[in-house]
N, C-alpha and C positions, 0 to 999 in steps of 0.2 A: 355182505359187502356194505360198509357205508356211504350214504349221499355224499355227493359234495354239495355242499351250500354256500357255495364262494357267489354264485350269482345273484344269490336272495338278500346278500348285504348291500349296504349303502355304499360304495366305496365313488367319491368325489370325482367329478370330473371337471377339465375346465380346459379353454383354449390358449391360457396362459403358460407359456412351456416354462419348460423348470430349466432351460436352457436358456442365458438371456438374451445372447445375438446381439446385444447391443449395437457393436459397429454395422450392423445391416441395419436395423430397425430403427435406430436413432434417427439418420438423414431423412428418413420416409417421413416420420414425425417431423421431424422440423419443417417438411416440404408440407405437410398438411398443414400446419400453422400460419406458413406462409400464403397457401392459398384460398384458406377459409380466412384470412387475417383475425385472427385469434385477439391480437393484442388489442386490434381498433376496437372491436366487437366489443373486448371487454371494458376499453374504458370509457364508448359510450355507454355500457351497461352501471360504469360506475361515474355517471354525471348526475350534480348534485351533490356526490359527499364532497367532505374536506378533502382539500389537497395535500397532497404531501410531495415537493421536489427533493429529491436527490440529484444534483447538479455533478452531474458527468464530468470529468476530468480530464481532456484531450490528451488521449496519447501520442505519441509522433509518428507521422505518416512515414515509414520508413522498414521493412521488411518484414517478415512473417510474423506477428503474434507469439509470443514467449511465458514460460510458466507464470510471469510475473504480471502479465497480461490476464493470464486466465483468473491466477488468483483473484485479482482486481475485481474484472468485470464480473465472477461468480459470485463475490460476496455482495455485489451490486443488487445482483439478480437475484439472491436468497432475500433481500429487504421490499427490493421493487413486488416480486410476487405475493412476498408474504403481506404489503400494505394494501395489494390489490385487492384482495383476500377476504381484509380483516376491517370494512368500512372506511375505507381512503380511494381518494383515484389517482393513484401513484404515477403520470407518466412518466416515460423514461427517453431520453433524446440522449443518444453519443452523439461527441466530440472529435473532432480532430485539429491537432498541432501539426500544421504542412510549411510551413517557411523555415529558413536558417540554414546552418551549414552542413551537416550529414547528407539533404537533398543537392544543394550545391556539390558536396565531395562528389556523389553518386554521380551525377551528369559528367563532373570533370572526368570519374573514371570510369565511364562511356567512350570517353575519346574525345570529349567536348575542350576547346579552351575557350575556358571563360573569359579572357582577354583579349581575344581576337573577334569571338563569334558577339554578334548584333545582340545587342542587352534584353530585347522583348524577343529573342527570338530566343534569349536562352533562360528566360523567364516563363515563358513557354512550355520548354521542354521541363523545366519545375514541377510545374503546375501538372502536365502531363502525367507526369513521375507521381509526383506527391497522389493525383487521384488514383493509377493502377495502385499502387500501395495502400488507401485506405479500400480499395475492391476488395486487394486479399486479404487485407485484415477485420473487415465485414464477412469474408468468410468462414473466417477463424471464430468470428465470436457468435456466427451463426451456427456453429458447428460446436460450439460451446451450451446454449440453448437460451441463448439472451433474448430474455421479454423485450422486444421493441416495434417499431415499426423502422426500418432499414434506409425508405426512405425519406425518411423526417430527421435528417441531420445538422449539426451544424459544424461546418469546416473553416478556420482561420484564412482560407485565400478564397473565399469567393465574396462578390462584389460588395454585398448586402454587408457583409460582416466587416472589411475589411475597412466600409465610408464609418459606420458604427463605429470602428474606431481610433478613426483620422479625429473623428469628431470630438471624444474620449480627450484626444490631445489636446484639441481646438480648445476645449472648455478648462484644459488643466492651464493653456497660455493665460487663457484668459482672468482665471482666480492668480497668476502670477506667479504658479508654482515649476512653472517649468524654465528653464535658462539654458542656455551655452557659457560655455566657460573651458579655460585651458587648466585642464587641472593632470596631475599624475591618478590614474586610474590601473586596475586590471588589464593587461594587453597583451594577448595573446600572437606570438610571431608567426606559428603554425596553422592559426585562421585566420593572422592579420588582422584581426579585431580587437573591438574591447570587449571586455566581458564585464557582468553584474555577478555577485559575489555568488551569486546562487548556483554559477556555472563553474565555481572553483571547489574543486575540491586539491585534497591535501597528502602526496607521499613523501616518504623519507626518503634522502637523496645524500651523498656523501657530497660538501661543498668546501674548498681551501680558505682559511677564513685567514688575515691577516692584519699586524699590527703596524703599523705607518706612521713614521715620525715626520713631523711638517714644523719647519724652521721659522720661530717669530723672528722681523726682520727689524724691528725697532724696541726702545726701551719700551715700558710701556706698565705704570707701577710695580706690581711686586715684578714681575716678567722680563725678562733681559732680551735682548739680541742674542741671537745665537742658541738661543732655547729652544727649545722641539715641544711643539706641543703633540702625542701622542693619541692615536685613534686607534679604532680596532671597527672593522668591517666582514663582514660574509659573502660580499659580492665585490669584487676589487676587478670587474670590470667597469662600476660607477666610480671610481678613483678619479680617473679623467675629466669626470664630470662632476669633480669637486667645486664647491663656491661659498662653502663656509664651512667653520667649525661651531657647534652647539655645543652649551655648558649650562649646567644648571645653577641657578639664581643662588641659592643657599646651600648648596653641596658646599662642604670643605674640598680642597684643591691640594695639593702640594707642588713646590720645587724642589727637586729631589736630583742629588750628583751620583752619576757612575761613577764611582772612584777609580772603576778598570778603564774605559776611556775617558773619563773628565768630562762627558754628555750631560747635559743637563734637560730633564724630562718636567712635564708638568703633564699629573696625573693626579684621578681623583684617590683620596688618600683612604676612602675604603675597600679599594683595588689593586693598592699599590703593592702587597704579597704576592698577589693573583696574578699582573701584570708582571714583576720581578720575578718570580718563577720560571714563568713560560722563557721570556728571553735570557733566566740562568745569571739574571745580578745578585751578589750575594755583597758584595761590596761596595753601600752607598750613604750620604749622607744626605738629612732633611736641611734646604736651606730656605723653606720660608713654606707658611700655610697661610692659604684667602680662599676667599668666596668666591664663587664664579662670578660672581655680580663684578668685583673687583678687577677684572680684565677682560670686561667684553670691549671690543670696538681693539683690541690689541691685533697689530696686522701680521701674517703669516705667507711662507711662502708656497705654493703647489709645489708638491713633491717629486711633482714630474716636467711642469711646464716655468715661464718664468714670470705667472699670474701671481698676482697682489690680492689674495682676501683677509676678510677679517673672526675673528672670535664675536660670535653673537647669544644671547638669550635663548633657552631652548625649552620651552613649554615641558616636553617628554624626558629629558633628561634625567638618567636613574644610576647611582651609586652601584646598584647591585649585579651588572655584569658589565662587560670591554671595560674602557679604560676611565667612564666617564665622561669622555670630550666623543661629541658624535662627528664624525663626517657626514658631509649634507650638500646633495645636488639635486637640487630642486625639482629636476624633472624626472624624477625616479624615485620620490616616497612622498606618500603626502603629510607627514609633518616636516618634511623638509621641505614641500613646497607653499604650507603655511609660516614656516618660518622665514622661507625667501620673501615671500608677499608682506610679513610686517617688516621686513627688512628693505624693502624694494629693490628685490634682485629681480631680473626677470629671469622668468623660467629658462633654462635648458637642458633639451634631451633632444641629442644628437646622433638617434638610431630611426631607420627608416620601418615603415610596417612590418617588414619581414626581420626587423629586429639585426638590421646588418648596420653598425657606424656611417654616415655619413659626414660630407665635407666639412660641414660644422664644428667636427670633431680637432680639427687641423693638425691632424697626427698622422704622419703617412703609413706611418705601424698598424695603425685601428682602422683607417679607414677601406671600408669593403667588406671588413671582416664582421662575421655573426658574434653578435655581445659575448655570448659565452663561450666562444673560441680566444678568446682575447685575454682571460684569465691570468693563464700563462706568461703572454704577453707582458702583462702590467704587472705583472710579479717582477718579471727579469729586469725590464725597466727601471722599477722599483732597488731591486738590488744593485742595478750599472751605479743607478746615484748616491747609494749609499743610507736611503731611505726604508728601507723592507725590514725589520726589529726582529720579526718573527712570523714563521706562516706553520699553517698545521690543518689537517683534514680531521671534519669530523660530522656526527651523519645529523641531520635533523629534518623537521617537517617544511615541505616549500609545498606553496602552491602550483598546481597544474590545472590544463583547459582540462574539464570533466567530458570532452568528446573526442581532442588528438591524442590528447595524456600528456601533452607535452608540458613541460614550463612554464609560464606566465613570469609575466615582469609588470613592477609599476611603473609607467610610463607617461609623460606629459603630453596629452593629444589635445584638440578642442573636441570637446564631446556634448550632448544633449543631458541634461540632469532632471529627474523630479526632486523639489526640494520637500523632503520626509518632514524635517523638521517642524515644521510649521503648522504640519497637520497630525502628529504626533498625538497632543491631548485628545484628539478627536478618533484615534484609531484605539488607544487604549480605552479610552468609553465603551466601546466596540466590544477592545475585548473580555472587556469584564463582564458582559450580555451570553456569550457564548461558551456552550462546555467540552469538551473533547472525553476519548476515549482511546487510549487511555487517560487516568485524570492527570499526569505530569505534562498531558501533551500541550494544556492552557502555558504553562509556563515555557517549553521551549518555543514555540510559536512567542510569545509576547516577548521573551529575549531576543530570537533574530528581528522582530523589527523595533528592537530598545539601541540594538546596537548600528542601526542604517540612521544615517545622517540625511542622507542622496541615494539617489539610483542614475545611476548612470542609463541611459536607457537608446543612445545612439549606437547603430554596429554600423561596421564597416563592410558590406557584404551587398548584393546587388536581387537575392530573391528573400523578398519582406514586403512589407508594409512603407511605402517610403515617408519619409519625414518631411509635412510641410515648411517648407522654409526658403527664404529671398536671402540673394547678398549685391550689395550693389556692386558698382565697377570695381572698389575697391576693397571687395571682400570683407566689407561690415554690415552684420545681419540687416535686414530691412525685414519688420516683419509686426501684421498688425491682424488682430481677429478678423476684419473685413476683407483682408487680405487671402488669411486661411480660410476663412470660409466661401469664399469667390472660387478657390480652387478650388477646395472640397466639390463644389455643387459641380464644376466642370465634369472631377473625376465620377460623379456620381452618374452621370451620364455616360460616359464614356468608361472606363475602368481605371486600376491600376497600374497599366501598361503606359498608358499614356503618360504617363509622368516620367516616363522611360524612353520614350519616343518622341517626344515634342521640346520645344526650346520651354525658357521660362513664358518669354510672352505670351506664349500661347494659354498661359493660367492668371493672365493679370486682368486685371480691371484699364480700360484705355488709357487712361493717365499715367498709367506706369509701365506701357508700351515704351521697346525702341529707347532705352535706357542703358543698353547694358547688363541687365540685373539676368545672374543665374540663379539656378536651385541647388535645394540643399542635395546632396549626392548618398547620405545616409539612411540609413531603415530602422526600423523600430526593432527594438530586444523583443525577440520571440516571446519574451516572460511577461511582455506588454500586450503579446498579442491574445495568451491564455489568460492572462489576467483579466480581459475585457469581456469572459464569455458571460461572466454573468449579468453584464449588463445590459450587450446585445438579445440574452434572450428574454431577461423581462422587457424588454422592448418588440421584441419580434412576438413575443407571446404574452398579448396584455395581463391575462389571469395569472400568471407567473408572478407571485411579487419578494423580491429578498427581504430582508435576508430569507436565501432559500433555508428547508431545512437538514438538508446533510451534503458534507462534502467529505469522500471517502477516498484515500488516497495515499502511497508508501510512506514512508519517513522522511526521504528525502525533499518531501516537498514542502515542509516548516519553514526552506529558503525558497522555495519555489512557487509553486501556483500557491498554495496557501496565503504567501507574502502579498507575493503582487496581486493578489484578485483582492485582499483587503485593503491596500494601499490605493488601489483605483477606484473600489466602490466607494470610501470613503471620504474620498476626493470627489467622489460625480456629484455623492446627492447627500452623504451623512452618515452612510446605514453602513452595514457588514453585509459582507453576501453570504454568509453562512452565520446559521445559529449553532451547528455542532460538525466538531473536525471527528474523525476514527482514521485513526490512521495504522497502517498496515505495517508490519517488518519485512525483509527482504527474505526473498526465496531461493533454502541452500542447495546440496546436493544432501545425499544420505547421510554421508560425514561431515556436514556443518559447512564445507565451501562454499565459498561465492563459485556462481556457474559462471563460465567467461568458453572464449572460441580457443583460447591459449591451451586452455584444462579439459577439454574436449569432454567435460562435465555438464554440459550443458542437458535439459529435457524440453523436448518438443513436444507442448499437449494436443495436437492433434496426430501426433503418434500413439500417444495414449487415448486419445477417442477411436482411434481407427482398430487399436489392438484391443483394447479393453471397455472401451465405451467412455463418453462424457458424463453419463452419470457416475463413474466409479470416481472421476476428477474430481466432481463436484463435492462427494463425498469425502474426499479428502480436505478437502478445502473445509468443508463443513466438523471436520475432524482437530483441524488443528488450531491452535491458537494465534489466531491470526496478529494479534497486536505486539507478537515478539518475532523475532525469526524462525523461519520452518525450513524444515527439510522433506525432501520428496525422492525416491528413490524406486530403482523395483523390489525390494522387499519390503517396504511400507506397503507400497499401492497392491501387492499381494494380500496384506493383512484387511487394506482398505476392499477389496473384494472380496476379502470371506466375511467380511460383515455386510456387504452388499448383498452376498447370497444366501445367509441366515436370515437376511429380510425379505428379500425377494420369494425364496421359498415361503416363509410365513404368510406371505400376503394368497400366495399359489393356493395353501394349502386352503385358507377362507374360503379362496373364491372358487377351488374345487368342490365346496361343503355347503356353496351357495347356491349350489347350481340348478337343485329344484326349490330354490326358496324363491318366493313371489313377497317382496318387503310390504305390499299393500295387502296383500288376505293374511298371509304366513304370519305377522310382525305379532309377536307376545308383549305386555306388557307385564304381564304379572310371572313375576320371575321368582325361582328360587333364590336362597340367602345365598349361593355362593354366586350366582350370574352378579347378583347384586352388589357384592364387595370387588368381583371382574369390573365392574362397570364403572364403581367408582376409581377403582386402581387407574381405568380407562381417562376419567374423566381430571385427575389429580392430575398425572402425566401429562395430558393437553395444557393444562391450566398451565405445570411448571412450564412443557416447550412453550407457549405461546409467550409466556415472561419472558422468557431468552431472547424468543425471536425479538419483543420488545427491546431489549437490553443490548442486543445487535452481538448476546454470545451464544455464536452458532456452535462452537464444540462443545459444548453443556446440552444443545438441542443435539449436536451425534450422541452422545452419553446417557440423556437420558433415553432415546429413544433405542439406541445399542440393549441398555440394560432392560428396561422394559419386554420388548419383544424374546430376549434371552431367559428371563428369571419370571416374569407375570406372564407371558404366553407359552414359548417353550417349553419353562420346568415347567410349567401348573396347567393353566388352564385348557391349553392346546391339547396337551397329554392326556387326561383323564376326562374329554370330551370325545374322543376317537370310540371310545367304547359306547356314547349314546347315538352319533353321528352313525356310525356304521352297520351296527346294529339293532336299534329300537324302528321301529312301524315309521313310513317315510312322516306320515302324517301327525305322530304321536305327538301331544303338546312338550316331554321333556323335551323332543328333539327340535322342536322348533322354539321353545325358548332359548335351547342353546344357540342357535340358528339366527335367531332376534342377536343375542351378545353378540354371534360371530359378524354378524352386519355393522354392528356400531362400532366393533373393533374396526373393520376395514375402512371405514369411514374416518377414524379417528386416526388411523396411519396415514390414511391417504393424505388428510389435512397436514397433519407433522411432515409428513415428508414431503407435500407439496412441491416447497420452494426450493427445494434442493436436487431430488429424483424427479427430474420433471420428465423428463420421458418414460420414464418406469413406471409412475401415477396417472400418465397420461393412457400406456397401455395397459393397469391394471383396471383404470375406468372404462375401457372400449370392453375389457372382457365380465365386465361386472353384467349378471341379467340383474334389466329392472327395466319399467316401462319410462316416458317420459325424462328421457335424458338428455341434456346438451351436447351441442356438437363437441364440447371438448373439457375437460376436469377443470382448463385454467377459466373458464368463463365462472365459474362456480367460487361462491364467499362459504369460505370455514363454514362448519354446521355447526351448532349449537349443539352440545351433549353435557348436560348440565345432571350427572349422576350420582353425584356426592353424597355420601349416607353420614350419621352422626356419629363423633368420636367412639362413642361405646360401641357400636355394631362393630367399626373398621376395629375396635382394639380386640373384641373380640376373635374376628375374622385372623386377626395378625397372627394370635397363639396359634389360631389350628395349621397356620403354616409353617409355625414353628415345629409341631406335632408332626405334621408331614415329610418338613425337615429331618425329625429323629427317628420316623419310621423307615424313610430312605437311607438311612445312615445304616439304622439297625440291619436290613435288608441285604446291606452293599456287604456290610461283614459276614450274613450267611451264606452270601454267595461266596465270598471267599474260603467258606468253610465246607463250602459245598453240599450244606446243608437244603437249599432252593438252584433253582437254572431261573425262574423266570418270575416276575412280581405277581400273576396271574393265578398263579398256584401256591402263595404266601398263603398261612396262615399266622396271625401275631396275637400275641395276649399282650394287655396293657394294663397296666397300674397306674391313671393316671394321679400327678401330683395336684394338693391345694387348689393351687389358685388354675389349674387345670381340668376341673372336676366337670365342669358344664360339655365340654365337646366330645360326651359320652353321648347328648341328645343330636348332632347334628345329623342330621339325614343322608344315608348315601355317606358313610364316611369312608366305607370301603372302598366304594366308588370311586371316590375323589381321593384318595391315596392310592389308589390301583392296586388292592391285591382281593386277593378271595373271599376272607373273613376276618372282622377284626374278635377279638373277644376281650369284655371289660373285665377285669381280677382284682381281684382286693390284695390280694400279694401274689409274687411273681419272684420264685427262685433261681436261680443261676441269671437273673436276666439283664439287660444294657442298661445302665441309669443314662438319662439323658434331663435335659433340663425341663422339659412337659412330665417326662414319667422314665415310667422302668418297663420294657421293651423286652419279649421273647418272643423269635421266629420257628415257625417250625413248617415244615411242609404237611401243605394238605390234601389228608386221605377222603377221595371219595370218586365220585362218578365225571367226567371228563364231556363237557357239553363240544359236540361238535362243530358247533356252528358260528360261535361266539368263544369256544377255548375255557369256558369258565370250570370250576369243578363245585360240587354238589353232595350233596347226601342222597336226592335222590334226583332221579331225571322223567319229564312228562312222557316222552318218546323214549325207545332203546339209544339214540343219539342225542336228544333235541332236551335243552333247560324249557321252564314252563316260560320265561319272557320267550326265546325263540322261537318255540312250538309256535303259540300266538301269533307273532309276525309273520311264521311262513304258512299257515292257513288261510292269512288275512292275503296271500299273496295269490 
């Protein structure tokens, strides 16, 4: 009867299950983080090095955290760790965006009216709002595994931040860059505000576009009485609000006869097919060509009313589409309302906030009525008088608010402005300082603010930041820096409610008591209020100094914080608040959608933490290519967990093989050549991830650490160590040089995956035996594994894995012939080629190919050519060790090879 000797081998053991639990295990870890504060810990451990800021991006305080979230702040957390790491003291402080309209909607649709109910009491209830909402979105990103301290924040509505940046404003009156002015701007009817352009985004919309003849009422050179000057518009609920016609200086013009009714048209004569078309004239004659220049100040009649304007000079004026001649109401486009101003019309726009016609209007048709219901209206009108040419539907891009979705209109309000212009050469200084990633991203950043003139920066809304400013009795600004700053110091004491609940005198200086004078009633654009974080915090945090170095953040924000946080720091003091932008793509579904509530496409990553763990997230994240758009699906994040578990298991199997190793008696340094070429494999691998990590591309650090653990560990190393690890004397030096490699390998994982599998590495370090450990893997900087051997060794080392290559190969085909069951009991002859000749001496070649015996042949009939040599397998005859599976010619024991015998006496 044969022994069993299953109990005399080494077989691994270790507390790390092969099962990962993640959604159990992950919260306990994050709760131990929290309560040993892992992060403070580490970054008084790391005072004294260089700093490195990454300036957190304030998301908006406004419901649960979204894949788009997770993405963000995970690649936040891949850099923050990895700098913590790697000789930097990276802290990391979130942000929150709490004011604006989505918290307003939210309270309205509470049940609240915002109309009726007391202004600080439903400012309030904002605030109230805005903090339970960044609670749960601290929980979300706690539950994600964000390096921070939770609570060292900074929030756009609380006191400290919000005087920060009353003051921001104080100092922009005071360089003379800020103004009021009634200009046509962005206006939104569905949040009754104005909007900055960075809030407009753009859909196709089907709109009736129409051509409008307007009757010149005097001679007037080439131009008669009785002449129609022709327009072509897209919005013919501004018809009403006509008050001039624009022509361009040097455009050719034509007089031109319908011969069918005897109409006489003036139209620009690169149009005039294009125009005669559409309304079907086939039958006309040319009676005269001039310049525009040649009938400005020519007077016309409104098409609808029994108003007197005239034909003026139009800056914009283009031959190549409508008719040539623009209609132009000043309070509804802003070169119309630059052309009324050299013109000295005054402005009119006669629709109220909610974008409904008002008295002004003196049409009893419009007035009441919402602008784009009137359409209609002014078509029919239009046709009663005999003015309507031609109308036709056709779809193109308009602007919409980027939070109701609704429409936007240009609009003539009195609004708050920064003037861009002025500080323009000083921002592009700026940005030629700074690099982005990707590298086109310098250019779209420096186009959106080539193209901002102004920022409109006053909203109409009642929870913000409110806007210092005086008007006297008669509603003309009063307003001086000792002014705003008098208030300021008030509010600084008290908050900003009180600008909400108290008269103006209450913020005046005594001489300008009892006056009459109010306040301004508007708030600052929320893109002023993010835009100022950088300022607030190298203030609040003196070591802090900008330009910080990384601002990380999606694409849409080129218009967005991006803009305005350079627009404001450039203005406070000269500088840029960032040296380098990376900016993200948007996050799809599986098939490339946008996620929306409509598409019920949407993914919640703390359903994917709770189902599958945050680390499988992370790794995804870490997966894809973040600077384009991604998709995330469940059979990705399937694919994303079998690569989790091909690591996870690798790390198991170490630390199963570590388990009586002691790294301080155990530790080899004198290694055989293949530990040796392992080690360098080991130490290349770090070098390329740690580049990446540098280079901030993390799916090149999944790639190569994917590949690595699969092709350097799995196929090779891992493999044909199991037979000295389980087998040889616990004590034997081979098995503890392999033992030494398997340490440096778990080490050098550990490092690469650090910043990514943070709770993975955090419980493969609790289960690593060694003495003298920290309470936690993140307190600990990268290890130095500096293994690299010289080109000839590795070039060497490379063929025999090519060799190894062709023996597996060879192998794979006898099993299919059925000539072997198992590599163990391979026997192979080799021929090897030229430049192959030397890895006849390597040691243990058998070994490290895993079969029985190799045999060297100077020729080799029927056999495999492969590129090392020519290959024949064959099964080998002999004696069958039972203890180890090996086979033999002969055996020490009637069971036992002479290596085993040995080890189980020694036993």
């Amino acid at each position: 009867m044969m022994a069993d000797y299953k109990e005399t081998l080494l077989i691994g053991k270790t507390d790390f299950e092969m099962r990962a639990g993640l959604s159990e295990k992950e919260p306990k870890i994050e709760q131990f983080w929290i309560e040993k504060d892992i992060y403070n810990k580490k970054q008084k451990l790391n005072d004294g090095k260089p700093l490195f800021i990454l300036h957190d991006g304030p998301p908006y305080a406004n419901g649960s955290i979204h894949v788009g979230h997770a993405l963000n702040k995970t690649l936040k957390d891949f850099i923050i760790r990895y700098k913590n790491s790697t000789g930097y003291k990276a802290p990391f402080i979130l942000g929150w965006d709490t004011h604006g309209l989505p918290i307003e909607n939210a309270i309205v649709k509470s049940g609240v009216d915002r109309k009726t109910t007391n202004k600080v009491e439903f400012r309030k209830l904002a605030e109230k709002y805005a903090l339970e909402q960044i609670e749960i979105q601290t929980k979300g990103f706690t539950r994600l595994g964000v390096f921070t301290d939770y609570n060292k924040k900074y929030v756009t509505l609380t006191k400290d931040y919000v005087i920060n940046e009353m003051k921001l404003f104080a100092k922009m009156f005071e360089k003379k860059l800020v103004y009021r002015d009634l200009k046509p701007i962005y206006w939104s009817p569905s949040s009754e505000s104005a909007l900055a352009e960075a809030e407009i985004e753009y859909k196709d919309v089907m709109t009736t576009s129409i051509y409008v003849k307007m009757e010149i009422v005097e001679d007037y050179n080439t131009v008669k009485k009785g002449d129609f000057a022709v327009v072509w518009t897209t919005t013919p609920w501004t018809i009403p609000a006509n008050q001039l016609i624009a022509v361009g200086e040097n455009i050719n013009y034509l007089r031109v006869k319908n011969n069918e009714n005897n109409e006489v048209y003036i139209i620009a004569e690169n149009l005039l097919n294009d125009v005669f078309d559409k309304i079907n004239v086939n039958n006309y004659q040319i009676l005269a060509t001039f310049k525009g220049k040649d009938i400005t100040s020519a007077l016309y009649k409104h098409p609808l009313y029994e108003n007197i304007s005239k034909i003026v000079l139009g800056h914009h004026v283009r031959d190549d589409g409508g008719t040539g001649l623009v209609h132009t109401a000043t309070g509804f486009g802003e070169d119309d309302y630059i052309i009324g101003k050299n013109n000295n019309i005054n402005v009119f726009a006669p629709l109220n906030d909610r974008g409904i016609f008002t008295e002004e209007i003196n049409d009893p048709d419009l007035i009441g009525q919402f602008y784009e219901k009137t359409n209609d209206i002014v078509i029919k009108k239009l046709e009663d008088k005999n003015n309507l040419l031609f109308k036709y539907s056709f779809s193109h891009s308009y602007p919409h608010d980027w939070r109701t979705k609704k429409p936007v209109i240009y609009r003539a309000t009195k609004q708050w402005f920064v003037n861009i212009e002025k500080v323009k050469t000083q921002i592009f200084d700026e940005l030629q300082k700074i690099s982005t990633n990707p590298k086109w991203g310098k250019q779209r950043i420096t186009q959106s603010l080539t193209d901002r003139k102004e920022w409109v920066i006053s909203r109409q809304r009642l929870w913000g930041v409110p806007i210092i400013a005086f008007y006297d009795e008669n509603k003309e600004l009063i307003l001086s820096n000792e002014l705003m700053n008098h208030a300021i110091e008030i509010l600084a004491k008290d908050d900003s409610n009180s600008w909400f609940e108290n008269d103006a005198d209450y913020f005046l200086p005594p001489e300008f008591k009892n006056k009459k004078i109010t306040k301004e009633k508007d708030i600052l654009d929320v893109w002023f209020d993010s835009g100022s974080s950088a300022i607030y915090m190298e203030e609040t945090y003196p070591e802090f100094k900008r330009p910080f170095d990384l601002y990380l953040e999606g694409n849409d924000q080129y218009r967005g914080w991006f803009n305005s946080s350079m627009i404001n720091s450039v203005i406070f003091d000269g500088k840029s608040p960032y040296k380098k932008l990376i900016v993200a793509g948007m996050t799809n579904d599986a098939t490339g959608k946008k996620m929306s509530k409509s598409l019920g496409n949407g993914i919640d990553p703390l359903k994917i933490a709770d189902e599958l763990g945050s680390d499988i997230l992370r790794l995804w994240v870490a997966s894809v290519d973040y600077t384009d758009d991604q998709r995330i699906g469940g059979e990705i994040l399937k694919q994303i967990a079998e690569t989790y578990r091909k690591i996870r298991n690798t790390m198991r199997f170490i630390l199963a093989n570590l388990d009586d190793f002691d790294c301080e008696n155990d530790y080899q340094s004198n290694l055989q050549d293949v530990d040796k070429f392992v080690l360098h494999n080991l130490s290349d691998v770090k070098n390329k991830v740690m580049n990446s990590y540098d280079s901030y591309n993390f799916n090149n650090v999944f790639n190569l650490i994917n590949n690595y653990v699969i092709v350097d560990l799995s196929s090779f190393y891992l493999d044909f160590i199991k037979d000295i690890l389980y087998v040889d004397a616990k004590d034997d030096v081979r098995r503890r040089q392999v033992q030494s490699v398997l340490f440096e390998i778990l080490w050098g994982l550990i490092d690469m995956l650090r910043p990514i599998l943070v709770h993975t590495t955090e419980e493969v370090y609790s289960s690593l035996k060694m003495n003298h450990k920290v309470e936690s893997i993140h307190l600990l900087d990268t290890k130095k594994q500096d293994f690299l051997q010289n080109e000839q060794f590795v070039l060497k080392w490379e063929k025999l894995i090519k060799l190894r290559n062709d023996i597996n190969f060879a192998i794979e085909q006898a099993r299919n012939e059925k000539i072997v069951k198992k590599s163990f009991e391979v026997e192979i002859d080799i021929n090897l080629k030229k430049d192959y000749e030397f890895l006849e001496n390597i040691n243990d070649l058998a070994q490290i190919a895993i079969v029985s015996k190799i045999n060297f042949e100077k020729t080799i009939e029927n056999g495999i050519e492969r590129e090392t040599s020519i290959l024949k397998v064959k099964h080998r005859e002999g004696l069958k060790c039972e203890r180890c599976w090996g086979i033999f010619d002969t055996l020490a024991t009637d069971d036992l090879c002479q290596r085993c015998n040995k080890v189980v006496n020694k036993i």
